[in-house]
LOPA-814046 format. One record per residue (C-alpha): residue number from 1; residue in one letter; x, z, y. Coordinates in nm, 4 decimals. Layout:
N
+-----+----+----------+----------+----------+
!   i ! aa !       c1 !       c3 !       c2 !
+-----+----+----------+----------+----------+
! NUM !  a !        X !        Z !        Y !
...
+-----+----+----------+----------+----------+
//
This chain:
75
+-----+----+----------+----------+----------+
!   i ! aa !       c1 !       c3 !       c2 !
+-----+----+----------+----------+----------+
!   1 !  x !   0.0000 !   0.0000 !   0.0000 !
!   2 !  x !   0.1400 !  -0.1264 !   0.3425 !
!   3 !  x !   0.1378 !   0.1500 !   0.6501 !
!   4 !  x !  -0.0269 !  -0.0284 !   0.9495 !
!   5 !  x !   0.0326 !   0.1325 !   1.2848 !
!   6 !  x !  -0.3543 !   0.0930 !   1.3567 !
!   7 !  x !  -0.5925 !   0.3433 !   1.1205 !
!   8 !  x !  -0.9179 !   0.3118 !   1.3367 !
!   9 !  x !  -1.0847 !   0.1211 !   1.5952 !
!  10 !  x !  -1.2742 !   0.3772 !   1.8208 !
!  11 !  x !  -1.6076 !   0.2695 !   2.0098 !
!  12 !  x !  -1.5499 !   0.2500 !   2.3804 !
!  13 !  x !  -1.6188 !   0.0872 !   2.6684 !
!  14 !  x !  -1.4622 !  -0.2439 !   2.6819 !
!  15 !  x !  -1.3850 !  -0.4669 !   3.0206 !
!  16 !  x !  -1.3501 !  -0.8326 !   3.0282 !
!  17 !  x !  -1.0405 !  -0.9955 !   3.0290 !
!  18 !  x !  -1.0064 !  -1.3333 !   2.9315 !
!  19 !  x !  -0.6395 !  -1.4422 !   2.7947 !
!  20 !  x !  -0.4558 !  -1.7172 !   2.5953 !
!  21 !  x !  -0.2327 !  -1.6993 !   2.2992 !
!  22 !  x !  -0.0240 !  -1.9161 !   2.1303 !
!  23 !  x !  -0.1462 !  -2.0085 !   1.7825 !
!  24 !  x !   0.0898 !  -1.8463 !   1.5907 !
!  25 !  x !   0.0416 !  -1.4882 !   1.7783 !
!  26 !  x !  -0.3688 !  -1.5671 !   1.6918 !
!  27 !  x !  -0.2915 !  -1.6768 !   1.3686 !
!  28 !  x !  -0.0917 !  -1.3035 !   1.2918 !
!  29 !  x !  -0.3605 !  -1.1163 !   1.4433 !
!  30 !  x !  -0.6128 !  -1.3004 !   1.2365 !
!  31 !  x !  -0.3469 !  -1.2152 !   0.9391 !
!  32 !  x !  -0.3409 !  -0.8475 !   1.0495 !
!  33 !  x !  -0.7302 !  -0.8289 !   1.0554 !
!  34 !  x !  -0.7566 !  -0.9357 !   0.7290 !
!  35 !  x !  -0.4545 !  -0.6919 !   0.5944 !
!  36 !  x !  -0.6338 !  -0.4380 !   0.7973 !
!  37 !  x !  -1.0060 !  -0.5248 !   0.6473 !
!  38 !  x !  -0.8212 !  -0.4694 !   0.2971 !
!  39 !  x !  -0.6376 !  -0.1145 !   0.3844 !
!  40 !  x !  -0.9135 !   0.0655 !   0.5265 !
!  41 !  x !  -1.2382 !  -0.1271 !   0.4082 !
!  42 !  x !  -1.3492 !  -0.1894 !   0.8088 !
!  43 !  x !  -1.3715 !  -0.5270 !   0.8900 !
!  44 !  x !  -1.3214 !  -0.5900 !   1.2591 !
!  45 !  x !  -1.2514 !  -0.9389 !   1.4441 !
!  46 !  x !  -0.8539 !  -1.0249 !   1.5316 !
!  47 !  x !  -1.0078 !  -1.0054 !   1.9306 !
!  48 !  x !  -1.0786 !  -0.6117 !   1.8550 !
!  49 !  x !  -0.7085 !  -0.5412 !   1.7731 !
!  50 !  x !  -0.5623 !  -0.6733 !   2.0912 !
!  51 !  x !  -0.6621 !  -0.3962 !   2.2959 !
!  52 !  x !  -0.5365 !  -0.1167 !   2.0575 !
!  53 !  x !  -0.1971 !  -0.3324 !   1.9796 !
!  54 !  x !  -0.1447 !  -0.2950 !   2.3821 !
!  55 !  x !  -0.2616 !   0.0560 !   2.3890 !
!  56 !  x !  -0.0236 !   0.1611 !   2.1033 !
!  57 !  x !   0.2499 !  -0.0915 !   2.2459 !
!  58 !  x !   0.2537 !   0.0534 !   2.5508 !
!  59 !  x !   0.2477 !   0.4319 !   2.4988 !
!  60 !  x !   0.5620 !   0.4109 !   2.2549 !
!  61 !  x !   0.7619 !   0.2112 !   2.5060 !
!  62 !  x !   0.9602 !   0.5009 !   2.6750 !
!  63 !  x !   1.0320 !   0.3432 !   2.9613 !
!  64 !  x !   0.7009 !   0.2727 !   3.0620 !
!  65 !  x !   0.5577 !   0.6090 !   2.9617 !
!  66 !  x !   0.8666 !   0.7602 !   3.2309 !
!  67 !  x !   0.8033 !   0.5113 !   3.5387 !
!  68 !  x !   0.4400 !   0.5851 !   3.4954 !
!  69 !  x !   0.5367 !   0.9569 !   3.4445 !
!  70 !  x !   0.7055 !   0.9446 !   3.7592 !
!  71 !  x !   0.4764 !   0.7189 !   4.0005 !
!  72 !  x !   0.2330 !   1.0062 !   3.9286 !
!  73 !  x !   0.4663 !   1.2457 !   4.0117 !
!  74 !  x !   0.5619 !   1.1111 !   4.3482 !
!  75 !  x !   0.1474 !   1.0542 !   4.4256 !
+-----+----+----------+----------+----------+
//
């Protein structure tokens, strides 16, 4: 059994944002979903796991966590 860094997809409120992506990056994510689909027995669309790939990119990149850390400090 593979260890994907995604384990749920929570119910919130989305917004709208309308991007493009190459068709190799769509066809992973569609690869993902189904991996996912199999490992947890949830199937969810590959347009569902962008937000929580960016959520989960972002708050392990250190850097960004520290400048954001520290624009809120200086508020």
């Amino acid at each position: 059994m593979t260890k994907l860094k995604l384990t749920t997809i929570p119910d919130d409120k989305p917004v709208r944002l309308t991007v493009e992506l190459p068709a190799a990056v769509h066809r992973d994510l569609a690869a993902y979903a189904e991996i996912f689909t199999r490992e947890h027995g949830q199937t969810v669309e590959p347009a569902k796991l962008v937000p929580l790939m960016l959520a989960r990119f972002m708050s392990t990149d250190l850097v960004f966590t520290r400048a954001r850390r520290a624009k809120s400090a200086g508020s």
